[in-house]
ROFI-614219 format. One line per field, with one value per residue (C-alpha): residue number from 1; residue in one letter; chain; z, y, x. Coordinates in pm, 1 decimal, always signed. Layout:
N
n c(NUM | ...) $
res c(A | ...) $
chain c(A | ...) $
c3 c(Z | ...) $
c2 c(Y | ...) $
c1 c(X | ...) $
END
This chain:
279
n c(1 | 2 | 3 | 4 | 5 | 6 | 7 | 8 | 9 | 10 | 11 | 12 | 13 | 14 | 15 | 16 | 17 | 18 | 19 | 20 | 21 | 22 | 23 | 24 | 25 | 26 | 27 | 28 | 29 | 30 | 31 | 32 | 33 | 34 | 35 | 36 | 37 | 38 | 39 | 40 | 41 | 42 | 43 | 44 | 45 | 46 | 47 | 48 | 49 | 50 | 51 | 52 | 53 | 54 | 55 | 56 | 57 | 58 | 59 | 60 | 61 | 62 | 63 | 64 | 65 | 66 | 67 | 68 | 69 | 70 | 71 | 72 | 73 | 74 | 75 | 76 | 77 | 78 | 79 | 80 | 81 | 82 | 83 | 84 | 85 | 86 | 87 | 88 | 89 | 90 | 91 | 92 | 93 | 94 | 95 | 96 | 97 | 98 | 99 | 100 | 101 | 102 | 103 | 104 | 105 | 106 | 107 | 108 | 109 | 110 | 111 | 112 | 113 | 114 | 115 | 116 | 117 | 118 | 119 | 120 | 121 | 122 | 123 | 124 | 125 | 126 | 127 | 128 | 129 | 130 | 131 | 132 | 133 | 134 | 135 | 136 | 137 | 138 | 139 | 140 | 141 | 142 | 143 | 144 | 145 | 146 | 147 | 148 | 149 | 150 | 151 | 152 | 153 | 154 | 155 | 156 | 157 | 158 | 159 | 160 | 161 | 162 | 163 | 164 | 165 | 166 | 167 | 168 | 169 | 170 | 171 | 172 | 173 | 174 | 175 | 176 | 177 | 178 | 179 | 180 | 181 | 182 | 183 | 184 | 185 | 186 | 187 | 188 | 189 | 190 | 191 | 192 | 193 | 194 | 195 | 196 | 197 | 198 | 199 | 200 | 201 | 202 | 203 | 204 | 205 | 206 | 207 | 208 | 209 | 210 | 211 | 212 | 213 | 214 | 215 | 216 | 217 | 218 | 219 | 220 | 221 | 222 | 223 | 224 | 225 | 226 | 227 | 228 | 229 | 230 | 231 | 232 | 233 | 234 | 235 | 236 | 237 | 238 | 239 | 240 | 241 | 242 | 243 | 244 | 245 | 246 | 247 | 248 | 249 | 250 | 251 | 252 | 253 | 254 | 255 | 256 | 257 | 258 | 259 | 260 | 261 | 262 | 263 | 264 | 265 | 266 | 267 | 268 | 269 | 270 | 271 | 272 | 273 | 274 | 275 | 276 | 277 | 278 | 279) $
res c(X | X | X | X | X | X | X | X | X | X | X | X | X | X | X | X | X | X | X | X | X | X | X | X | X | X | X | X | X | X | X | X | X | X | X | X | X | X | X | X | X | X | X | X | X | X | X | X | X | X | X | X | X | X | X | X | X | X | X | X | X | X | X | X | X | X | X | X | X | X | X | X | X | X | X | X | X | X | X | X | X | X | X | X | X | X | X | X | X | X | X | X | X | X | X | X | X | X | X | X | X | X | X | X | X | X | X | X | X | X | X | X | X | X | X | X | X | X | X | X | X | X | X | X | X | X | X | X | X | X | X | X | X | X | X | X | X | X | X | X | X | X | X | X | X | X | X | X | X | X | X | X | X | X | X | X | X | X | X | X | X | X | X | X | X | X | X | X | X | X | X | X | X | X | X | X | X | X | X | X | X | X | X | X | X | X | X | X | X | X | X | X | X | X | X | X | X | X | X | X | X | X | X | X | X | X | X | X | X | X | X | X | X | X | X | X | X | X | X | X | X | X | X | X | X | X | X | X | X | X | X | X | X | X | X | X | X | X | X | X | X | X | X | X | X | X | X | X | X | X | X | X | X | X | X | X | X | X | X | X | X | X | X | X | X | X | X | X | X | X | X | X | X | X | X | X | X | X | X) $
chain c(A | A | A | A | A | A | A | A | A | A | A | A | A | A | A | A | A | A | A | A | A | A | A | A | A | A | A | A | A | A | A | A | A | A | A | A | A | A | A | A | A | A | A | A | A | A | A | A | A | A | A | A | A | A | A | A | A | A | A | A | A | A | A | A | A | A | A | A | A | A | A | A | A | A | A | A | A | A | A | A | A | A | A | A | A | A | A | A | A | A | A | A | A | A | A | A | A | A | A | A | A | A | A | A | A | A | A | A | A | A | A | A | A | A | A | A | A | A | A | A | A | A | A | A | A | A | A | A | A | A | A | A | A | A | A | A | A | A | A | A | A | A | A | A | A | A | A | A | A | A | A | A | A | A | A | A | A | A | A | A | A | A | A | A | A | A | A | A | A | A | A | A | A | A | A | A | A | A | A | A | A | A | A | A | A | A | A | A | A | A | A | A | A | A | A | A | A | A | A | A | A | A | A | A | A | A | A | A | A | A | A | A | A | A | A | A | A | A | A | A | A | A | A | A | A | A | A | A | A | A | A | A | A | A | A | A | A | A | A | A | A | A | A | A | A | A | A | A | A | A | A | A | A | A | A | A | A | A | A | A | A | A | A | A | A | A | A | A | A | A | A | A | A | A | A | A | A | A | A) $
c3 c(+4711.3 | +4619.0 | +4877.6 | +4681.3 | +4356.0 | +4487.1 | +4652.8 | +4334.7 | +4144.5 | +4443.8 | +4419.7 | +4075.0 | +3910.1 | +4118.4 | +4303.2 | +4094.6 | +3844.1 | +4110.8 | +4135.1 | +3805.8 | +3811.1 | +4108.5 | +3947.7 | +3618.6 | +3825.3 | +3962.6 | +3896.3 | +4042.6 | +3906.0 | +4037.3 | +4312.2 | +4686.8 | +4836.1 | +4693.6 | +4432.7 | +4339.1 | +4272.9 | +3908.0 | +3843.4 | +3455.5 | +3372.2 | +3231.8 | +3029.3 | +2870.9 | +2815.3 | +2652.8 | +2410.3 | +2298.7 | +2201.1 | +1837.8 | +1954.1 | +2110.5 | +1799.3 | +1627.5 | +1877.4 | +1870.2 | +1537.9 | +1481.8 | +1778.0 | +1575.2 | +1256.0 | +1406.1 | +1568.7 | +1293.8 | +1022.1 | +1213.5 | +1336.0 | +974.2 | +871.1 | +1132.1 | +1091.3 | +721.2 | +714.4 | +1000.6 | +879.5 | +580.9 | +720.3 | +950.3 | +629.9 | +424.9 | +728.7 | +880.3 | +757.3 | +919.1 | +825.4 | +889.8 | +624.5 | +805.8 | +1128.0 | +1058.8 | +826.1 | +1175.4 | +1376.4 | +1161.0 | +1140.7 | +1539.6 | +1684.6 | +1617.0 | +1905.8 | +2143.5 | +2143.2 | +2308.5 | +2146.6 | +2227.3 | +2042.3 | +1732.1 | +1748.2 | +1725.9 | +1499.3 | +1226.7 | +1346.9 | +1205.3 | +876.9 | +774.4 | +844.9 | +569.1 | +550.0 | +674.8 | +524.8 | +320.0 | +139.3 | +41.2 | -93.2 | -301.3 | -452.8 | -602.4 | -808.1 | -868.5 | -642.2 | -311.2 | -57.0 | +74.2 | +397.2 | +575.9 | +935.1 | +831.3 | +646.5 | +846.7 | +645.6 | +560.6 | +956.1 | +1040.1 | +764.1 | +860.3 | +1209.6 | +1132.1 | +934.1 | +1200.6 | +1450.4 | +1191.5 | +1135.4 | +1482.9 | +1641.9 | +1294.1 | +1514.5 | +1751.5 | +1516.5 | +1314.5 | +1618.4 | +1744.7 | +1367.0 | +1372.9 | +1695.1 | +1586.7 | +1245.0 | +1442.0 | +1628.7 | +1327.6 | +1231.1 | +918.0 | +869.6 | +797.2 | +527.9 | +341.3 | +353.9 | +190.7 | -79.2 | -113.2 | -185.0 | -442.5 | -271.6 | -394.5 | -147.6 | -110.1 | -95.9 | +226.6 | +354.2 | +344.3 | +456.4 | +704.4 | +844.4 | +905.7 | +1085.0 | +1285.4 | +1309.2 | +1419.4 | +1824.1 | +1750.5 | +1501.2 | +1778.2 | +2027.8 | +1746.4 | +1678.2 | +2046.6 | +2167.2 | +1850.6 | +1877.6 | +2231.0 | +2256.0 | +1975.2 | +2105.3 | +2399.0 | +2119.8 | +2279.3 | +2276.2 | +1920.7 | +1884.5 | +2151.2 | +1977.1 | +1590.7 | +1592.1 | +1903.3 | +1814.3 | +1511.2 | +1313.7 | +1438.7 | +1623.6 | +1350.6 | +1503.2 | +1868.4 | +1981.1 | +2297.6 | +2489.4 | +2399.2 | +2502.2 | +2842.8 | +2935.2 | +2830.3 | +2991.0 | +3268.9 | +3327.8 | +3074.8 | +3109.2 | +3446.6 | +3424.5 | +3570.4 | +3615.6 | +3257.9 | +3164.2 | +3419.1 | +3140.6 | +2899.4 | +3030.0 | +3168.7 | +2831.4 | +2631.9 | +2902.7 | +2839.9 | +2496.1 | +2483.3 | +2703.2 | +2502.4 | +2183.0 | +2303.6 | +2412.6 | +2108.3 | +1936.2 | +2143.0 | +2105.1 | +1759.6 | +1679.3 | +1933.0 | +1714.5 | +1419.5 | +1589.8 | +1621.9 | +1285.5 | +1166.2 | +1367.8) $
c2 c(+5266.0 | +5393.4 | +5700.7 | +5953.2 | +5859.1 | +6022.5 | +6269.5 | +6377.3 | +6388.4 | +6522.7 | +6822.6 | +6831.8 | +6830.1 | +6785.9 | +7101.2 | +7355.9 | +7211.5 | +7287.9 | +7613.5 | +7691.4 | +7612.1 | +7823.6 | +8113.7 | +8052.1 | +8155.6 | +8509.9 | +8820.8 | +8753.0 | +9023.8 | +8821.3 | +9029.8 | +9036.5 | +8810.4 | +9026.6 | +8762.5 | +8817.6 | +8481.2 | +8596.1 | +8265.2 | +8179.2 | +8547.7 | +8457.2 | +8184.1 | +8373.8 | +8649.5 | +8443.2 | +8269.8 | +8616.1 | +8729.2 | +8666.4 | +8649.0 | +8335.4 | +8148.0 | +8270.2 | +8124.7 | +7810.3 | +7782.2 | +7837.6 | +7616.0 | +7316.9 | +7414.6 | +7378.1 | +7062.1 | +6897.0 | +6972.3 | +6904.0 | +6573.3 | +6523.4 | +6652.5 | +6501.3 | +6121.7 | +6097.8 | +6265.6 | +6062.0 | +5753.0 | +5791.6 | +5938.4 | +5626.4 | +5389.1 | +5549.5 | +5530.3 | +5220.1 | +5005.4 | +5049.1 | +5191.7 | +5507.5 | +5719.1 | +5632.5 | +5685.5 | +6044.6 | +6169.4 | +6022.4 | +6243.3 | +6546.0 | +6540.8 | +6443.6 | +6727.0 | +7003.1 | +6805.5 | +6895.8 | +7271.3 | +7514.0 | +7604.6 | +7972.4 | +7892.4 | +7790.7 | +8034.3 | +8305.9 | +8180.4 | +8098.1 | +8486.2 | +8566.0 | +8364.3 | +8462.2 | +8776.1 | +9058.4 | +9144.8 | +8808.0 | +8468.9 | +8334.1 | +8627.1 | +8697.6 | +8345.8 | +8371.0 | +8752.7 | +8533.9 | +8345.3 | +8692.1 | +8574.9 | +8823.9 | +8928.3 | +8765.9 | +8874.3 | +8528.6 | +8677.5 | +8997.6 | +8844.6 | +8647.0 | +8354.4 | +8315.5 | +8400.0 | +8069.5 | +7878.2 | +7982.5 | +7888.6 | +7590.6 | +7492.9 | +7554.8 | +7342.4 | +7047.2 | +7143.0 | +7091.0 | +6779.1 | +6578.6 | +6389.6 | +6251.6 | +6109.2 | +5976.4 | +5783.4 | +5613.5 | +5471.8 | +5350.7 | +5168.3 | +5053.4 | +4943.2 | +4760.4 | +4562.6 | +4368.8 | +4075.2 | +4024.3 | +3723.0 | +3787.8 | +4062.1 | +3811.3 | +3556.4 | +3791.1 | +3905.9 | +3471.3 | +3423.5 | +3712.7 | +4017.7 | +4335.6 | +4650.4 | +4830.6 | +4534.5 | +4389.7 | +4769.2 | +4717.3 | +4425.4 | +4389.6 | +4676.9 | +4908.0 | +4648.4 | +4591.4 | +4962.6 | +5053.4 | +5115.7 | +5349.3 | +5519.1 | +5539.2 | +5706.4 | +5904.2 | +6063.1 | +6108.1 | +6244.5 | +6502.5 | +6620.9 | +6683.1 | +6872.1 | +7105.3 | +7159.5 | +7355.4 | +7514.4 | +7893.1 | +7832.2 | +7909.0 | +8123.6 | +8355.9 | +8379.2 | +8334.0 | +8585.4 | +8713.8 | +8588.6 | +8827.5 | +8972.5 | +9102.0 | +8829.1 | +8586.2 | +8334.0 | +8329.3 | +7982.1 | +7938.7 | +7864.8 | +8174.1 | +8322.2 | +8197.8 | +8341.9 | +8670.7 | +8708.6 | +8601.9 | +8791.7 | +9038.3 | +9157.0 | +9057.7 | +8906.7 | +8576.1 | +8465.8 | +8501.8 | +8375.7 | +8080.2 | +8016.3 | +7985.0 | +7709.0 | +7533.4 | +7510.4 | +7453.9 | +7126.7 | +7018.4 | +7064.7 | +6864.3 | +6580.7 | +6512.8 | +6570.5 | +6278.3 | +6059.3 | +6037.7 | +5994.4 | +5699.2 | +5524.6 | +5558.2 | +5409.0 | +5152.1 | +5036.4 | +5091.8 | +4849.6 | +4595.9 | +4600.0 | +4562.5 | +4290.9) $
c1 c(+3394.7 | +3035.6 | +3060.3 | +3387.3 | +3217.9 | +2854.3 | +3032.6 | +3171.0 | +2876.1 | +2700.6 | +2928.3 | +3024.3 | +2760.8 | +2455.6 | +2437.5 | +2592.8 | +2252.9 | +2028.0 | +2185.1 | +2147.9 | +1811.1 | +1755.2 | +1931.5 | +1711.2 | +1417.8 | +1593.1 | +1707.4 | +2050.7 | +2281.4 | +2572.3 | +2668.6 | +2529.9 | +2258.5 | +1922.6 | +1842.2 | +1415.7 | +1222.4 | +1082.9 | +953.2 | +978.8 | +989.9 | +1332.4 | +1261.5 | +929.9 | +1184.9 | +1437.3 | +1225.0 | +1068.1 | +1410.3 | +1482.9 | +1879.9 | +1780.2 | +1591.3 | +1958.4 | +2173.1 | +1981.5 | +1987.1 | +2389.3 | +2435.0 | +2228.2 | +2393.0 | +2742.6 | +2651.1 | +2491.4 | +2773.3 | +3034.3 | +2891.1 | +2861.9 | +3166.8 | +3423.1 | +3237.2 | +3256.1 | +3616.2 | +3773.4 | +3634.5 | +3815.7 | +4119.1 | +4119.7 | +4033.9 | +4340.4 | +4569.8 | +4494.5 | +4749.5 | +5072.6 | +5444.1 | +5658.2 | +5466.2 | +5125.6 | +5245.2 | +5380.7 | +5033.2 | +4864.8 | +5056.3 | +4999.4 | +4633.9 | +4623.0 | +4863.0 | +4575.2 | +4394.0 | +4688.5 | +4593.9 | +4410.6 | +4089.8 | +4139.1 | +4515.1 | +4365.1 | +4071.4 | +4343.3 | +4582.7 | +4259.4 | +4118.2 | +4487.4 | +4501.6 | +4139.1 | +4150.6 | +4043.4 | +4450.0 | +4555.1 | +4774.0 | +4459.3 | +4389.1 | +4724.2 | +4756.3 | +4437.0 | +4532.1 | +4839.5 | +4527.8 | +4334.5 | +4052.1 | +3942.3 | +4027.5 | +3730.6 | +3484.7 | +3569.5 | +3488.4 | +3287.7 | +3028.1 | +2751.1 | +2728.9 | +3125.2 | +3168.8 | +2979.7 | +3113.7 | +3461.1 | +3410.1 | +3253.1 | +3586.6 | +3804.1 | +3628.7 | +3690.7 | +4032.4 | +4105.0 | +3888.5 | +3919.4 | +4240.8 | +3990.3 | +3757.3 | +4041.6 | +4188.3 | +3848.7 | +3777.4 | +4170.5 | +4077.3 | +3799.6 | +3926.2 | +4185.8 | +3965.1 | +3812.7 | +3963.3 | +4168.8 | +4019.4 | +3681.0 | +3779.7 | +3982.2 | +3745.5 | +3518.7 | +3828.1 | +3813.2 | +3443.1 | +3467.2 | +3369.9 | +3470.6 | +3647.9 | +3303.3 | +3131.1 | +3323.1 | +3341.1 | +2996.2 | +2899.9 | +3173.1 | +3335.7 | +3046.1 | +2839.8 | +3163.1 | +3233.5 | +2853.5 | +2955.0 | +3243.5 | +3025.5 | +2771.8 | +3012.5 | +3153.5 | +2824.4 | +2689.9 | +3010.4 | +3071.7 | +2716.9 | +2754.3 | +3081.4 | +2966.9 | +2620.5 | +2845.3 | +3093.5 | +3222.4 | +3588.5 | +3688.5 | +3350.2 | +3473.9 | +3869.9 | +3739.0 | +3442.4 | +3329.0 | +2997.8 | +3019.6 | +2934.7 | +2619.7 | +2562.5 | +2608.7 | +2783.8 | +2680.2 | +2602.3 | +2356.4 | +2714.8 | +2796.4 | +2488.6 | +2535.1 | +2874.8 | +2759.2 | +2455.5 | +2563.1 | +2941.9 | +2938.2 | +2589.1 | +2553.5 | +2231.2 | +2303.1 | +1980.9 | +1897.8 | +2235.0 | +2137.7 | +1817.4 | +1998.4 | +2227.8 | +1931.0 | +1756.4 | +2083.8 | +2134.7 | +1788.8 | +1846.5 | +2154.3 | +1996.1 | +1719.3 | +1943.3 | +2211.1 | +1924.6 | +1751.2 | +2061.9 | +2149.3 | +1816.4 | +1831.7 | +2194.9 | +2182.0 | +1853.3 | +2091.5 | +2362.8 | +2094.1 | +1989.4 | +2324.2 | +2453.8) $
END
């Protein structure tokens, strides 16, 4: 039973990291077998670049508020909506079904309603107020497409907090309601302790995925404007196949792994010490 599941890895993900690796260390172009052992020359390369220390630091800022962002949101969400009925049910549905579509979807239909013509700044000329740069300037840009990768992974977050809401037994919260223990006070003292390994996987996972955002980068901005809003995912696919410089490209994912291995380690030390101190 041990053998498919190494073979998988094996394949999956252990040699095409090697490879990567191997390609860091190149000047692969991508095409024919003359690949030139450069040693780090890419890596000293990449870190000179200022594009780089700006695709880092959009890639953090995405991560960090969205972490942020989608954990204190869809704890609420799940709070509001945890109690059951045909009301609940369909406001659950509604703030799920973004998670059923295509990033590259709702990339395109946001590029569409925020654009300088588009839906949103037709509705706020009603109120005398733009029409506003949303995707043309650099600061709105990464705002914008900050907001949209909320908009649409909020369901997720939402769900695990209902599970995990779910799990915790009645009891205990009116016992607490019994011995005189206010909402926030049993929220507290109760629920969050309770809640503190689906907080943990909330936060690990959310970091992670949007550490590797390029999906709704590519379809909202095209990294732009003027580079703006390209994350080090994004970095990666173009060096590599639109530049062809696949061994740089390859440098960038290698540093953008480490980065997110070290990242989702030190996150996990530091909430599973949380969990302890809570329980």
């Amino acid at each position: 039973m041990v053998s498919p599941a190494l073979f998988l890895v094996t394949v999956l993900i252990a040699i095409p990291l090697c490879m990567a690796v191997y390609f860091s260390l190149t000047d692969w172009k991508g095409v024919g077998l003359n690949a030139k052992f450069v040693g780090l020359k890419n890596y000293a390369q990449l870190f000179q670049d200022p594009a780089f220390a700006r695709a880092a630091f959009v890639t953090v800022f995405i991560a960090v508020v969205t972490t942020f962002v989608l954990n204190v949101v869809g704890l609420t969400l799940a709070s509001l909506l945890h109690h059951s009925g045909a009301l609940t049910s369909f406001y659950r549905s509604v703030f799920f079904f973004p998670m059923v579509l295509s990033p590259l979807i709702v990339g395109f239909l946001w590029r569409t309603l925020l654009d300088y013509h588009g839906v949103v700044n037709s509705f706020l000329g009603q109120f005398g107020v733009g029409p506003i740069e949303f995707l043309g300037n650099p600061t709105l840009a990464l705002w914008s497409v900050t907001g949209v990768i909320v908009w649409q992974s909020i369901g997720f977050n939402m769900v695990l907090y209902l599970a995990g809401l779910q799990n915790i037994p009645k009891s205990l919260l009116e016992a607490a309601y019994v011995d005189g223990a206010s909402a926030w006070t049993a929220f507290r003292r109760i629920t969050m302790p309770l809640l503190a390994p689906v907080i943990t996987i909330n936060v690990v996972s959310v970091f992670i995925f949007n550490m590797r955002e390029y999906d709704r980068i590519r379809s909202v901005t095209d990294g732009g404007p003027g580079g703006a809003t390209q994350t080090l995912a994004y970095k990666v696919i173009n060096e590599a196949f639109n530049l062809g410089l696949l061994g740089r490209g390859s440098a960038y994912a290698v540093v953008l792994m480490v980065a997110v291995a070290l990242v989702a380690a030190v996150l996990i030390v530091f909430l599973r010490r949380r969990e302890a101190d809570l329980t």
